[in-house]
Wavefront OBJ file of the C-alpha trace (Angstrom):
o trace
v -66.247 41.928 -141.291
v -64.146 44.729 -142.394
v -60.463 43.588 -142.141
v -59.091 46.752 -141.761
v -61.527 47.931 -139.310
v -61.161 44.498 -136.975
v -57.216 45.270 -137.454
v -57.522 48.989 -136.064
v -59.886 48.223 -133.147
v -57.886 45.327 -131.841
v -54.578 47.926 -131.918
v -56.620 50.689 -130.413
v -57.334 48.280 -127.448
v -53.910 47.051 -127.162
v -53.116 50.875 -126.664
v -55.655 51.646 -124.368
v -54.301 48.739 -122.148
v -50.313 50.326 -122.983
v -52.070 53.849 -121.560
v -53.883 52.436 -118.136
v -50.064 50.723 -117.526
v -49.209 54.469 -118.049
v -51.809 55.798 -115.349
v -50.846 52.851 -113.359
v -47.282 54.185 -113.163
v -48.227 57.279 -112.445
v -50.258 56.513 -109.505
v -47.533 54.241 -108.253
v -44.636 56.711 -108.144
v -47.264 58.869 -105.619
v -47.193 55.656 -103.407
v -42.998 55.458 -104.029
v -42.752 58.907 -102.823
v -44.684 57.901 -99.741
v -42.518 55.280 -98.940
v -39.411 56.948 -99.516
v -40.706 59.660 -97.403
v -40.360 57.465 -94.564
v -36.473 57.720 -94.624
v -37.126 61.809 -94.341
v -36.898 61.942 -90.714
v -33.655 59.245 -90.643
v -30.816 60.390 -88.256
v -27.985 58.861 -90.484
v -25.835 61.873 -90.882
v -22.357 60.923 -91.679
v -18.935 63.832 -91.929
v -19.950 64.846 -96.151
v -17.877 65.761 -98.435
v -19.837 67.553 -101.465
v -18.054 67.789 -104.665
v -18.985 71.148 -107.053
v -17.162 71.318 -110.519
v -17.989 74.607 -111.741
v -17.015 76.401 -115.153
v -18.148 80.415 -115.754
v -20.988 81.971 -113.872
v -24.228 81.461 -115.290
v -27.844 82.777 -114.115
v -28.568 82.331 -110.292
v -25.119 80.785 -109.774
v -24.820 83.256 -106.502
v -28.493 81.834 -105.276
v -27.576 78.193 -106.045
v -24.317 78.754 -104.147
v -25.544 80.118 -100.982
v -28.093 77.536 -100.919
v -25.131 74.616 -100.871
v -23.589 76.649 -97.992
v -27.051 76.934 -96.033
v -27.405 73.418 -95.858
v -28.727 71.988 -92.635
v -26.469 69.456 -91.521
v -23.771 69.133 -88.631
v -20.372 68.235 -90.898
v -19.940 69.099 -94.207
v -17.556 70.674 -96.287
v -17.733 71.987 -99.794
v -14.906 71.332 -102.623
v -15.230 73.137 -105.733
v -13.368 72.329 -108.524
v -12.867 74.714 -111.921
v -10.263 73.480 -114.655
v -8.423 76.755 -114.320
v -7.727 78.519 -111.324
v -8.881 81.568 -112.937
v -12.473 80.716 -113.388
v -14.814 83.039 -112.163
v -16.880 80.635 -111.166
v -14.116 79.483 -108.523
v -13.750 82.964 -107.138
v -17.190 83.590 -106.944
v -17.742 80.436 -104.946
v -14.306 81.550 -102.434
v -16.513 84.754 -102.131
v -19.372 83.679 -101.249
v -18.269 81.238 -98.866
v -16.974 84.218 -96.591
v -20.766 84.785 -95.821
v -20.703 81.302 -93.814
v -17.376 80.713 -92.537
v -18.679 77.947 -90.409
v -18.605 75.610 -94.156
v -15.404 74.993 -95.144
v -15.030 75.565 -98.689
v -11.478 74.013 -100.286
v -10.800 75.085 -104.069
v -9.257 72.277 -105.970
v -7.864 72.828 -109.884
v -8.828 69.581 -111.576
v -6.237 67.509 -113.703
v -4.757 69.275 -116.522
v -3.636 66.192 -117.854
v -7.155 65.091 -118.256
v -9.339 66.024 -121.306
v -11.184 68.679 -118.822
v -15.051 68.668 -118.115
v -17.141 67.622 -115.375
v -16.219 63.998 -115.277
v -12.230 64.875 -115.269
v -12.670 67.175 -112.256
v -14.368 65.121 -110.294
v -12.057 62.055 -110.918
v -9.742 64.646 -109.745
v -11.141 65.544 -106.346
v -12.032 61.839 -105.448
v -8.406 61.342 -105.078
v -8.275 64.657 -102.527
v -11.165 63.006 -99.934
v -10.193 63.241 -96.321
v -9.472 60.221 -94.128
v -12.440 61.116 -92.217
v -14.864 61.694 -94.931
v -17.849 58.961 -94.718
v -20.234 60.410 -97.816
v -19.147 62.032 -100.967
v -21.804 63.910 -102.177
v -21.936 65.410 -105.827
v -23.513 68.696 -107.023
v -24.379 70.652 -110.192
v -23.696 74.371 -109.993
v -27.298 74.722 -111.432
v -29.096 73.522 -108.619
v -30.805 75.337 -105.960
v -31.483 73.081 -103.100
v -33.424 72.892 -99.944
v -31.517 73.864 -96.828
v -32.611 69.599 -95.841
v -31.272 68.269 -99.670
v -28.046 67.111 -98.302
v -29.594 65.393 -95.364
v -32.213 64.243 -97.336
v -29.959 62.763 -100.100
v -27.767 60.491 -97.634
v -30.152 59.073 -95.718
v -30.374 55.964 -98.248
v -27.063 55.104 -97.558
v -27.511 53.839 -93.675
v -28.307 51.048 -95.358
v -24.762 49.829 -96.746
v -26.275 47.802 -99.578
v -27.342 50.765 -101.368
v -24.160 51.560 -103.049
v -25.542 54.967 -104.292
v -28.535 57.234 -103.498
v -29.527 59.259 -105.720
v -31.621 62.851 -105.651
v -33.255 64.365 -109.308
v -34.081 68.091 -110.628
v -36.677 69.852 -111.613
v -36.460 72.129 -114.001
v -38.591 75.506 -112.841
v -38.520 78.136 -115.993
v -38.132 81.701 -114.403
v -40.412 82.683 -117.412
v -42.380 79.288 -118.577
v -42.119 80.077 -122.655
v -43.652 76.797 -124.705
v -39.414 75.187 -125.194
v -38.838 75.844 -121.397
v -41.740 73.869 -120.033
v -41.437 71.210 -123.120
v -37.833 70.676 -121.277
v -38.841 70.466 -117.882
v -41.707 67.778 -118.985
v -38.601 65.808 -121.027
v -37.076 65.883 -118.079
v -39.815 64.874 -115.691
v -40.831 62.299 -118.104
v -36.599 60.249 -117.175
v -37.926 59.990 -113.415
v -40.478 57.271 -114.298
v -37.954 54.665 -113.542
v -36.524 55.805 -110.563
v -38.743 53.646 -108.239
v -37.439 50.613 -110.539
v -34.637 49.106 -109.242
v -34.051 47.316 -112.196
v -33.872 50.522 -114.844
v -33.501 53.359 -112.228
v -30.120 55.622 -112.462
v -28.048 57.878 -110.514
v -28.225 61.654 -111.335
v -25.079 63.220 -111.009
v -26.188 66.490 -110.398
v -27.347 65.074 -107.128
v -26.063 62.075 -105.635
v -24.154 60.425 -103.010
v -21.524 57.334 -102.113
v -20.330 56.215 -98.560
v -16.036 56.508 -98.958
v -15.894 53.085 -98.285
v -17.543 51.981 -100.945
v -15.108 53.682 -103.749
v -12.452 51.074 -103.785
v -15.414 48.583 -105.039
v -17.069 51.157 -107.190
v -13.628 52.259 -109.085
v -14.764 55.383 -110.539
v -11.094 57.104 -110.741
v -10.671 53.884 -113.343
v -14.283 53.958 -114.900
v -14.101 57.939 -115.175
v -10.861 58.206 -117.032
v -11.871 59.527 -120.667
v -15.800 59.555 -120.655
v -18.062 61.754 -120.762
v -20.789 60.873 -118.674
v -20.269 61.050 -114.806
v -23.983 59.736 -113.799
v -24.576 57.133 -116.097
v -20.745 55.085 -115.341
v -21.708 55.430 -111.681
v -25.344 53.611 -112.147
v -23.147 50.535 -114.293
v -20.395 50.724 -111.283
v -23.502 50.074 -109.147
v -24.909 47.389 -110.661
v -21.541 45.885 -111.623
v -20.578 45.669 -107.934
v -23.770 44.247 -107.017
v -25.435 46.935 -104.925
v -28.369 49.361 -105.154
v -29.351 52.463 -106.328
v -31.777 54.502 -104.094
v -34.022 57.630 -104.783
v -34.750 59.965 -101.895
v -37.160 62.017 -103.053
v -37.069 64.646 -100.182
v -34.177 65.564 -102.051
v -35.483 67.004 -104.745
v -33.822 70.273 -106.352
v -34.762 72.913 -108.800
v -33.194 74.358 -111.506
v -34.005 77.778 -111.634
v -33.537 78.401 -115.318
v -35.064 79.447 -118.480
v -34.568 78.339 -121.792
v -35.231 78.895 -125.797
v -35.692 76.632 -128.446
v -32.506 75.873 -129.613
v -31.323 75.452 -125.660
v -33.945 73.206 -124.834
v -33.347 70.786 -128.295
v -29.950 70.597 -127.740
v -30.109 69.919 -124.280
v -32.669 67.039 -125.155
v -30.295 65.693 -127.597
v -27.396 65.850 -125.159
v -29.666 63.706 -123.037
v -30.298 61.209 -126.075
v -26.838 60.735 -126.866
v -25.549 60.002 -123.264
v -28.183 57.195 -123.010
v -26.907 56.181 -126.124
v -23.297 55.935 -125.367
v -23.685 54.484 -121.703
v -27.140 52.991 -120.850
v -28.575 51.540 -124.144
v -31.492 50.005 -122.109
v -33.238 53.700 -121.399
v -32.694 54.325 -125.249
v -34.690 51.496 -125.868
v -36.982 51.935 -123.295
v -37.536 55.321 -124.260
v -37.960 54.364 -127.876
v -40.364 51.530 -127.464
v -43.027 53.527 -124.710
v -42.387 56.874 -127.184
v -43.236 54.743 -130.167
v -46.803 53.177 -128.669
v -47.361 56.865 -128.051
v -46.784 58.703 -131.569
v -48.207 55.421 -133.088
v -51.057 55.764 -131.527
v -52.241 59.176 -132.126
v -51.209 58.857 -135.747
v -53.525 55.760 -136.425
v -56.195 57.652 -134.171
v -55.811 60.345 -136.751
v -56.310 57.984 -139.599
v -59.468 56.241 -137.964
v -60.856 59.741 -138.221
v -59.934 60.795 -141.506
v -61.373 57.584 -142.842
v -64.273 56.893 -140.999
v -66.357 59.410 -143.372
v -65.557 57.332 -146.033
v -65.900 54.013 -144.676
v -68.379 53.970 -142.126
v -68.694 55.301 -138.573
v -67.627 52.526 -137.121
v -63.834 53.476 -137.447
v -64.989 55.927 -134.450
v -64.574 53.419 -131.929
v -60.604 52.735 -132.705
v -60.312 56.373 -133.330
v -61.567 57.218 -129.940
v -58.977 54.296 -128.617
v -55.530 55.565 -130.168
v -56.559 59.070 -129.169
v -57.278 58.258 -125.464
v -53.715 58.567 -125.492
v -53.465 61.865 -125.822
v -55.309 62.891 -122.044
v -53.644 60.053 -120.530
v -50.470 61.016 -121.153
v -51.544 64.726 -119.809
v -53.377 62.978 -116.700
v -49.611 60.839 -116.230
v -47.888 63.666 -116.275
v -50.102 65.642 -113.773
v -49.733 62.788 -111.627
v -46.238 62.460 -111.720
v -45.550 65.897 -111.085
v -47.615 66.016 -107.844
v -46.090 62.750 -106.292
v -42.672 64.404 -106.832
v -43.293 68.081 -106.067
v -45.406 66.925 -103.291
v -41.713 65.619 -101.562
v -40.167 68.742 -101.334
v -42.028 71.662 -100.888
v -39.302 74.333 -101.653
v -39.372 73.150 -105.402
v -43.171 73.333 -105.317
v -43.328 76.399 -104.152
v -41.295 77.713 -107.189
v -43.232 75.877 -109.476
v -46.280 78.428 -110.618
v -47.005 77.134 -113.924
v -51.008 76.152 -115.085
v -51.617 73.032 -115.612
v -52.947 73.812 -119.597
v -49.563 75.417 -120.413
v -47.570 72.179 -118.494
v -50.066 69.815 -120.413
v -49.379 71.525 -123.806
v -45.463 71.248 -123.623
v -45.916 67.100 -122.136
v -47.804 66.699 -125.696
v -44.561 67.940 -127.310
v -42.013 65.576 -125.796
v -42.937 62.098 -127.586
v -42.742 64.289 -130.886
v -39.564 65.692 -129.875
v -37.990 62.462 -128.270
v -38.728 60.336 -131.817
v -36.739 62.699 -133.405
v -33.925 62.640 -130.707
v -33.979 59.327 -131.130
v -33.361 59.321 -134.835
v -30.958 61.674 -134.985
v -28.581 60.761 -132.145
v -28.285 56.717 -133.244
v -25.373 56.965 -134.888
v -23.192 59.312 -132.867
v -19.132 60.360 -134.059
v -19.203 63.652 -132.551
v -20.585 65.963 -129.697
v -19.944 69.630 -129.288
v -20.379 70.221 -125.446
v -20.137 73.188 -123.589
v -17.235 74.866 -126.405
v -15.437 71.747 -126.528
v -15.619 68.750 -129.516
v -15.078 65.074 -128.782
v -15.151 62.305 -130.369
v -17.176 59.849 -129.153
v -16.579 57.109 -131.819
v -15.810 54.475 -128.250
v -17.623 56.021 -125.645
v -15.012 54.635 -123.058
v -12.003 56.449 -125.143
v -13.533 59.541 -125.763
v -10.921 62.211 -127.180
v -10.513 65.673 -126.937
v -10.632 67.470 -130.506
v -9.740 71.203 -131.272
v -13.024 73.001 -131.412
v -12.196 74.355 -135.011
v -11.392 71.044 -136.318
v -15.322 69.945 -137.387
v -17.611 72.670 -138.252
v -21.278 73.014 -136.330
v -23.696 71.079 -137.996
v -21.328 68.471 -139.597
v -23.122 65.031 -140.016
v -22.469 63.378 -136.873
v -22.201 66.158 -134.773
v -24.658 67.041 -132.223
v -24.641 70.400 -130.265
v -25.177 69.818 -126.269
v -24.730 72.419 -122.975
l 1 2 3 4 5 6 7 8 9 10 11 12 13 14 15 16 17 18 19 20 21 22 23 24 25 26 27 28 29 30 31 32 33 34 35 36 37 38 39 40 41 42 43 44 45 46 47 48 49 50 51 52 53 54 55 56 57 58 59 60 61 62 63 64 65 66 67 68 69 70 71 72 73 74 75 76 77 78 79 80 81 82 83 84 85 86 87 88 89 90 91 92 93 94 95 96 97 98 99 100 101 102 103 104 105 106 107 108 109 110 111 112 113 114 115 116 117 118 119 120 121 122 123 124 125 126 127 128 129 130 131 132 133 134 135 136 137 138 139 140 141 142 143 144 145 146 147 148 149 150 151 152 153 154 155 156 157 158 159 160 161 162 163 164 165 166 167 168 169 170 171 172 173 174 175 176 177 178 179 180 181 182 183 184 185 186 187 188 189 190 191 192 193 194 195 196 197 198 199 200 201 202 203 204 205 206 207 208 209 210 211 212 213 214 215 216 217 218 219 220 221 222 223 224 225 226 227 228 229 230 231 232 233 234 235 236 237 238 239 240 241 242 243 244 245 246 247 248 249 250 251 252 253 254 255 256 257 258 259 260 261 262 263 264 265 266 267 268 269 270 271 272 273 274 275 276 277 278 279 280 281 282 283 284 285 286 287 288 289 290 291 292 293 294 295 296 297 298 299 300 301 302 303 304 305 306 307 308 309 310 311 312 313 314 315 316 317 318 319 320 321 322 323 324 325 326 327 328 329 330 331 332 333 334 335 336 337 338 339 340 341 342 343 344 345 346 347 348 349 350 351 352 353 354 355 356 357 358 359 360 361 362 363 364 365 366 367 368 369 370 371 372 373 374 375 376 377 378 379 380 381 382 383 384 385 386 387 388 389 390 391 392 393 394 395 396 397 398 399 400 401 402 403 404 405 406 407 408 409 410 411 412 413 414
């Protein structure tokens, strides 16, 4: 028997049986959607408090502001925090809250003694929560929910051993180029686990805590000098011994397009928080990415030799490169069990299925190389700023001028 050809088949069936766990996944976050569907019509609605850092005005930021002020839901107020009081983004937001009155809207100037960003100002307005706040609820200024997302996102937390629920985003390109759609299938491609309570995550662009549960959760003490907001919340969760839940009624989109060199960095960005926070969905990621590109490289192989060796290296050639429509049919099905939850996100999402299917055969290529290049991180440019990252849990603050773009070690991120 040909060694080499025994060796290939037996690897081509151990990836056919990684790719029907694949479909199997897929067809199983339909049925978690169901499920968690069954909390959509819950009548837990608890005084909210939702938290909105902003910084400048970007595309749609008017749209994705009314639609936090349109929000269906009997007692909620708004809190937007800016690290200068003379954002535009904060007066924008003042603005447009005189078209609904009935929201309150409170601006709050986060902690100048903090290193700024996201994570500062909302360590900031945790300490400015009412006495009669029940739910803290946290926002992106990207997002453009559903006038139910708030009521949608909360109802997880009637029951009081879910110590944070948790919504996600899709990402809905305005004008679907190839790197806008290759991002929103990256991004897709993180909600496999959030059915799994043992790898799922919090997403802090749309999430929520009951008050009482802060004390135990000590994110004014975990948030001091990181970077990541989302990622410290899901270890908080799990270090306290509670849950993390997905409603999936509360899914948002992100109305937004973007070019090549937005849509790598923001992939690294993504690569580089996992790596500094959550190590497991690094190697998670690296290990179902690596059955993937392994695969359709040996299928490639099979082919090229089996002119030259005999036809027989068809059969694992045809095995590697099953992989290739599985992964399309996985992501099909895992953007219809979570579009199918919230039909304002669906409705924005007009994109055929080739063009989707093309850009989900990018992202293993792309994550490999994500991979690579963010395991040894020293440096992030985010959003104009530079910090170090050298201890993620002591990140510092570094003048912008201080390490030129494209140093080694430095990685570019919105």
């Amino acid at each position: 028997m040909d060694w080499l050809w025994a060796a290939l088949t037996v690897l081509g069936f151990l990836a056919l049986l990684a790719n029907l766990a694949s479909l199997r996944q897929g067809v199983l976050l339909r049925r978690g959607v169901r499920v968690g569907l069954r909390m959509a019509f819950g009548a837990y609605l608890p005084r909210a408090t939702v938290l909105l850092p902003v910084r400048g005005l970007d595309d749609g930021f008017d749209e994705n502001v009314r639609a936090l002020l349109a929000q269906e839901y009997p007692r909620y107020r708004l809190i937007v925090i800016p690290d200068r009081a003379d954002d535009l983004a904060a007066g924008r937001v003042l603005a447009l809250a005189r078209e609904r009155p009935q929201v309150p809207v409170e601006l709050l100037v986060a902690d100048a003694s903090g290193m700024g960003g996201k994570v500062n100002a909302l360590r900031t307005a945790l300490a400015h929560l009412a006495s009669e706040d029940e739910v803290v609820a946290f926002a992106d200024a990207d997002i453009r929910p559903g006038p139910d997302w708030l009521r949608q996102l909360v109802q997880p937390l009637a029951d009081v051993t879910v110590g944070a629920s948790t919504g996600f985003r899709w990402y809905v390109p305005p004008r679907p180029t190839f790197w806008s759609l290759v991002r929103s299938e990256w991004n897709a491609v993180s909600a496999n686990v959030l059915f799994d309570g043992g790898r799922n995550y919090t997403w802090g662009g749309s999430s929520a805590i009951r008050v009482e549960h802060l004390p135990r959760l000590r994110l004014e003490e975990r948030w001091r000098e990181v970077l990541s907001d989302d990622l410290v919340v899901t270890e908080a969760v799990r270090a306290a011994g509670m849950r993390i839940a997905y409603a999936p009624a509360s899914l948002v989109a992100t109305v937004e397009d973007a070019d090549r060199a937005t849509s790598v960095e923001w992939c690294l960005r993504q690569m580089m928080m996992a790596t500094l926070y959550l190590p497991i969905v690094r190697r998670y990621a690296a290990a179902a990415f690596a059955v993937f590109d392994g695969a359709v490289l040996l299928g490639l192989v099979s082919l090229v030799l089996a002119p030259f060796l005999g036809w027989a290296y068809l059969v694992p050639a045809i095995l590697f490169l099953v992989t290739l429509p599985a992964t399309v049919a996985k992501a099909s099905l895992r953007r219809r069990a979570f579009l199918s939850a919230s039909p304002s996100v669906a409705r924005l999402w007009a994109i055929s299925s080739a063009r989707a299917a093309l850009a989900s055969l990018a992202v293993p290529w792309l994550m490999v190389w994500g991979l690579a290049k963010t395991r040894r991180q020293t440096v992030i440019r985010w959003r104009g700023r530079m910090y170090d990252v050298r201890d993620p849990r002591h990140v510092r603050l570094m003048e912008t001028a201080s390490v030129p773009a494209g140093s080694p070690g430095t990685s570019t991120a919105r």
